[in-house]
C-alpha positions in Angstrom: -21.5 -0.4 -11.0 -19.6 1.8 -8.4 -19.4 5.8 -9.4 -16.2 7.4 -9.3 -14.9 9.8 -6.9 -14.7 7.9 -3.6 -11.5 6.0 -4.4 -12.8 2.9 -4.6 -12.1 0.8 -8.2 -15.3 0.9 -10.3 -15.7 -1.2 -13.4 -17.7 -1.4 -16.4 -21.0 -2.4 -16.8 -21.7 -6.1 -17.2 -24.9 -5.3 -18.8 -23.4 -4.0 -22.0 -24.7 -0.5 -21.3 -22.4 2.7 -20.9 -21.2 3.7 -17.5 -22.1 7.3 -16.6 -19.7 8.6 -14.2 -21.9 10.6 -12.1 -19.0 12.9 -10.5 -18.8 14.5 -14.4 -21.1 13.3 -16.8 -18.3 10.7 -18.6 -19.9 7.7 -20.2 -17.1 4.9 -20.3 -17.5 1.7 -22.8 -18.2 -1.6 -21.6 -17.2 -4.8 -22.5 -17.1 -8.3 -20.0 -13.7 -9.4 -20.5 -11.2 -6.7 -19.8 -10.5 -7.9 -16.7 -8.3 -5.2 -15.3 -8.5 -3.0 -18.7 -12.4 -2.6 -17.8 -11.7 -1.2 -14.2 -10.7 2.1 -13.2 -8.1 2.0 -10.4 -7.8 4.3 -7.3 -4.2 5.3 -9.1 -5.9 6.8 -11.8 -7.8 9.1 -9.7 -4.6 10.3 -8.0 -3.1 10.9 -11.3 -5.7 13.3 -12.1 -5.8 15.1 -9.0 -2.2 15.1 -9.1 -2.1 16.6 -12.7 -5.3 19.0 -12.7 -3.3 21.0 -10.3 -0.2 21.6 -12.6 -0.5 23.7 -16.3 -1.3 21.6 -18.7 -2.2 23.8 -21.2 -1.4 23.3 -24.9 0.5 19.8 -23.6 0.4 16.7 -25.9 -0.2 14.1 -23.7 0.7 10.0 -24.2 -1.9 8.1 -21.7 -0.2 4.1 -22.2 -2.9 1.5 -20.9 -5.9 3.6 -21.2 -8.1 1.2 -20.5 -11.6 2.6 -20.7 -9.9 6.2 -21.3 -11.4 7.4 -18.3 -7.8 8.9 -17.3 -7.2 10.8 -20.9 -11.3 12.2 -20.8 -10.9 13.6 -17.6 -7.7 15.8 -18.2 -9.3 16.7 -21.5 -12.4 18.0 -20.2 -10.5 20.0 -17.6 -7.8 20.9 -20.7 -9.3 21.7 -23.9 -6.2 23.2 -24.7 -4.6 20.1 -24.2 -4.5 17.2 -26.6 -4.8 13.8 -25.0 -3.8 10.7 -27.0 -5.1 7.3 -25.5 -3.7 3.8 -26.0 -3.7 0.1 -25.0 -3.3 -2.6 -26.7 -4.7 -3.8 -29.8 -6.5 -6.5 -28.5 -8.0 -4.2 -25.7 -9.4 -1.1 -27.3 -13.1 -2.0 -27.8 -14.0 0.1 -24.3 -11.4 2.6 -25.0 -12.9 3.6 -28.4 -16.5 3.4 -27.4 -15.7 5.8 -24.5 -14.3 8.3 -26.8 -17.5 7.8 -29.0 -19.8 8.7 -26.3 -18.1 12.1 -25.3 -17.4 13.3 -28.0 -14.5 15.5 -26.8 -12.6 17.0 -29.8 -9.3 16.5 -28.2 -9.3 13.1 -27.0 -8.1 10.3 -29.2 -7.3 6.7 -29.4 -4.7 4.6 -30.5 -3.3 1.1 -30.7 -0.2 0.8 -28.6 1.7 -2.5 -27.8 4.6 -2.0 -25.5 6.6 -5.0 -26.6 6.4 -3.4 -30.4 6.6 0.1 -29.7 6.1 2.9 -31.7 8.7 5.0 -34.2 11.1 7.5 -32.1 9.2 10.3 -34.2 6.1 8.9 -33.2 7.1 9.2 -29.6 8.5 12.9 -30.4 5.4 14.5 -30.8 4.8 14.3 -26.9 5.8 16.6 -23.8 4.2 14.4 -21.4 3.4 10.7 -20.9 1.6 9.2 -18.1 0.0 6.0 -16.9 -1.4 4.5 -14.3 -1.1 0.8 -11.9 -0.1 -0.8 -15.5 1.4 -3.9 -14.5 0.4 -6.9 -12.4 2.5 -9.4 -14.1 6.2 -10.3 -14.3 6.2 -9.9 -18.1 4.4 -6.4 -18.1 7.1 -4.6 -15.4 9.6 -6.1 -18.1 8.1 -4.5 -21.0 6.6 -1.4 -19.3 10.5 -0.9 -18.5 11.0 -1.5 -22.3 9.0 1.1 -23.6 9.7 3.6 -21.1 13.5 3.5 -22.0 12.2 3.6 -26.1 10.2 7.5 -24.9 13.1 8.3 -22.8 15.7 7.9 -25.7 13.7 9.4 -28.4 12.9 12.6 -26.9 15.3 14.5 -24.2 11.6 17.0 -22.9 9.1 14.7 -22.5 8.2 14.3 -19.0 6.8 10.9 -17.7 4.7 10.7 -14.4 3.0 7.0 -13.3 1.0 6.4 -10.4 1.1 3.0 -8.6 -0.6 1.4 -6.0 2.1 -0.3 -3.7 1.4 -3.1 -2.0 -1.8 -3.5 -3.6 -1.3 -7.5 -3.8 -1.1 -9.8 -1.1 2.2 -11.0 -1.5 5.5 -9.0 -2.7 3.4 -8.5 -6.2 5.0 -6.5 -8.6 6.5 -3.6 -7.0 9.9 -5.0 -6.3 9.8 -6.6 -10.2 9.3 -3.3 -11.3 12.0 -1.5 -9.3 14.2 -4.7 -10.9 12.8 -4.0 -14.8 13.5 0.0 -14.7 17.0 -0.3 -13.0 18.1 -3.3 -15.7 17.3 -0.4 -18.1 18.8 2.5 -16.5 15.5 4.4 -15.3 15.1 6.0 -12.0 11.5 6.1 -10.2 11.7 9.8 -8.9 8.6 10.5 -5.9 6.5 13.3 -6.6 3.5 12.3 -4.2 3.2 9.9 -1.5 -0.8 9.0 -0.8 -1.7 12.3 -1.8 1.5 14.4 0.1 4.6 15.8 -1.9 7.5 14.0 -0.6 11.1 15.3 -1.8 13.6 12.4 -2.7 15.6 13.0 1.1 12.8 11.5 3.0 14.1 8.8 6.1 13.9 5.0 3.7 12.1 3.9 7.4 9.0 6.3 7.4 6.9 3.9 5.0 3.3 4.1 5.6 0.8 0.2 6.1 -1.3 -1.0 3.8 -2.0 0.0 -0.3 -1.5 3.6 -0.6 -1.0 5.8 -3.9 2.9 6.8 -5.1 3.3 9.0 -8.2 6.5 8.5 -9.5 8.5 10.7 -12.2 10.4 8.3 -15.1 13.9 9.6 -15.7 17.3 8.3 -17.0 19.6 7.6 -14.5 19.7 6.3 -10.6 17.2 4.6 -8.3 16.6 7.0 -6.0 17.0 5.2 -2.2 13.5 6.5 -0.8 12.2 4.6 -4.1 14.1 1.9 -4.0 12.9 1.6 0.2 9.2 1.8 -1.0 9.4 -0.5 -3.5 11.0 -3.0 -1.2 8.9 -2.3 1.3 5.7 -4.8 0.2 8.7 -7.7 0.0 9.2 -7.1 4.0 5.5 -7.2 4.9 4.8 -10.4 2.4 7.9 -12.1 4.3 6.7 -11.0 8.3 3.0 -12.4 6.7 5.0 -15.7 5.7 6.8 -15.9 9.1 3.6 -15.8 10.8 2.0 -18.3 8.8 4.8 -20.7 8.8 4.5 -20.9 12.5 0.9 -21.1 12.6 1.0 -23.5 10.1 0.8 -27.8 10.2 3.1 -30.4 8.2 0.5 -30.4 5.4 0.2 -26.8 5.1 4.1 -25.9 5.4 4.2 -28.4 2.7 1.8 -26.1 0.9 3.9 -23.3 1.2 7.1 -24.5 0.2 5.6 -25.6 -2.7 4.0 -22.2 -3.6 7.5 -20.6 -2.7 8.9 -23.0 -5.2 6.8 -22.1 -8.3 6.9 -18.6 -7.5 10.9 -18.7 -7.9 10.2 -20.8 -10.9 8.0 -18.1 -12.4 10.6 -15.2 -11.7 
């Protein structure tokens, strides 16, 4: 178990024992195969530093991917006067509900959510603010993610949806650039609010990306790609093919084989 607060992912206990977060006294649930439902990522602690700096006060908030719910118990001990509604999916909410058993926090609750069979628009209505955080790691999930954005968007005109995502936090292209592809095919626009923990406005140079895996909180909205978006999303695509250049020319018959092969399925898969 790693505790939270550093950055650094920690996941649930293997042990099937409660996690104690020792940075505020929140016991998450455990279970062994969540796989990345059992982890809490670095995005999710710059989503709440993000939002425990803005009024949240009497806000009905929609967390999507909850996870072990250590996103929606956080903002609702630091907002009782908020009401925080986590969900995942149905065949993921053991952690999720064993969390909000151990904290007991009166306005904290959990729900089943599947994004491919979303919710009623009234359903959807009842909320001023959704949020989530590094959600997809898949094709299939940037595609549905997409979906069920565009389903909150239409159903209410004043909710407000804010994700954080880790780019370039795979090795290869990943799923930023898919998920730029998903929201434009359904007319959304990822507007940047925060750039590794700095406000950036939406007229920043497309060239002045930062290295490595770095936090980006994002605003949902109808409409446009914004270019500075659109240059970070993109931006994992051009270090994966510089990382494939120099591999290809390091690389022996056998091994460019290899490649082309991989290449291959990968275009196969998209």
């Amino acid at each position: 178990m790693h505790m939270l607060g550093d950055g650094s992912a920690t996941t649930c206990s293997r042990e099937g024992k409660p996690v104690v977060d020792g940075t505020s006294n929140i016991v998450l649930g455990t279970r062994n195969d969540l796989h990345c439902s059992g982890t809490v990522w670095p995005a999710a602690h710059a989503l709440f530093s993000y939002l425990r700096s803005h009024d949240m006060y009497g806000k009905a908030v929609l967390e999507l991917g909850s996870g072990t719910g250590w996103l929606g118990l956080q903002l609702g001990r630091v907002f009782p006067e908020s009401h925080q509604v986590c969900t995942d999916h149905p065949d993921y909410m053991h952690a999720l509900i064993e969390s909000l058993s151990e904290n007991s926090l009166p306005n904290v609750e959990a729900r089943e959510l599947d994004w491919a069979a979303p919710w009623p628009d009234e359903e959807f209505n009842k909320f001023t603010m959704v949020i989530g955080s590094d959600l997809v790691y898949n094709v299939y999930l940037t595609k549905v993610l997409a979906s069920c954005w565009r389903r909150i968007l239409d159903a209410s005109s004043n909710v407000r949806i804010v994700y954080a995502h880790m780019l370039h936090r795979w090795q290869d292209a990943g799923v930023d650039w898919p998920l730029h592809e998903a929201c434009v095919s359904h007319g959304i626009g990822l507007h940047v609010l925060e750039v590794n923990g700095s406000q950036r406005s939406e007229d920043r140079n497309v060239d002045e990306i930062p290295q490595g895996q770095f936090p980006v909180i994002f605003q949902v909205r109808s409409g446009e790609m914004p270019k500075y978006s659109t240059a970070l999303l993109r931006s994992a695509i051009t270090q994966a093919e510089m990382r494939s250049m120099r591999e290809w020319e390091m690389a022996d018959e056998d091994e460019r084989s290899d490649i082309l092969m991989a290449a291959a399925i990968a275009e196969i898969e998209w």
